[in-house]
C-alpha positions, 0 to 999 in steps of 0.5 A, spaced: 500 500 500 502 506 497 503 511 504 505 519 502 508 523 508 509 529 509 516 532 510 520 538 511 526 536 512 530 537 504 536 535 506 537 528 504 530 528 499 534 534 495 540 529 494 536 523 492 532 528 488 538 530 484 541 524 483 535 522 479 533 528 476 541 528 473 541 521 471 534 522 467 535 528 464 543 524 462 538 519 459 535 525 454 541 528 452 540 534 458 544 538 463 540 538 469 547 543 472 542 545 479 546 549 485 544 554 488 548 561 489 547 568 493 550 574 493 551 578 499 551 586 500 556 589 505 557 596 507 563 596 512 563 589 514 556 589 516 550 586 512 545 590 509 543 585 503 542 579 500 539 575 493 539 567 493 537 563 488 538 557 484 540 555 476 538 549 473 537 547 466 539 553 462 535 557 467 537 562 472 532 564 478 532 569 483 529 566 490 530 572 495 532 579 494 532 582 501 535 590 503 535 592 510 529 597 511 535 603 513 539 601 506 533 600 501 533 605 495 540 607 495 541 603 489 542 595 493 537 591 489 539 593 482 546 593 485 544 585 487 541 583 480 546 586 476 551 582 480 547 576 477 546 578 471 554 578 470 555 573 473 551 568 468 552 571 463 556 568 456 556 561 460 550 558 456 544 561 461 538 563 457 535 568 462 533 570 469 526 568 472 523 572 479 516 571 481 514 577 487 507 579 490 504 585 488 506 589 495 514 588 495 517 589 488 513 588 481 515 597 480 523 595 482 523 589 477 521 592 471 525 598 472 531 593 473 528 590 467 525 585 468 520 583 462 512 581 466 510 575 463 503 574 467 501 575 474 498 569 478 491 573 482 489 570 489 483 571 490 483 571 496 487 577 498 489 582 492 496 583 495 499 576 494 497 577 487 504 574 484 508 577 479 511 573 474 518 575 470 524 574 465 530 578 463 534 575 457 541 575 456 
């Protein structure tokens, strides 16, 4: 009898995951090449930011973007992801994909260039909406 539990626990499942997925995806003539990345801000020592995210196949993605309340709109976020941006670009990575909520950062995103492919409504409460975006290389 099939039992399905529920786990939060990623660590040991993740490597199991990954090794499946490399090995199905070499059986199709694909590269899975997931890692994870971060970059970090730092002003005199101190962290005032953050972005992680992960790559895979010929995709890039941005999980979090995070500034300290006292150091946002000093240019940090736009700073992060240009970080991303030159680092992945010209080794064979297609675009950068990021989803926000409609009340953090959709405006940001598209001023950083990010291209809007379509928003997720909740119907539920408007503010988590979900914003989905691409930027190409």
């Amino acid at each position: 009898m099939l039992k399905i539990d529920y786990a939060e626990n990623f660590d040991e499942i993740d490597k199991i995951a990954d090794e499946l997925l490399s090995e199905y995806d070499s059986e199709n003539d694909v590269e899975y090449n997931f890692k994870r990345f971060s970059f970090v801000a730092k002003e005199n020592n101190q962290t005032v930011g953050y972005l992680t995210g992960f790559r895979y196949y010929s995709e890039v993605t941005v999980n979090n973007l995070v500034v300290l309340k006292n150091y946002r709109g000093k240019g940090i976020g736009a700073a992060l992801l240009k970080q991303v941006e030159q680092h992945f670009n010209g080794k064979s990575f297609n675009n950068i994909n990021l989803v926000t909520n409609e009340f953090q950062a959709p405006k940001f995103y598209e001023k950083c260039g990010f291209k809007l492919e379509f928003i997720r409504k909740n119907k539920q409460n408007l503010k988590l909406n979900k914003y989905f975006f691409v930027k190409y290389f």
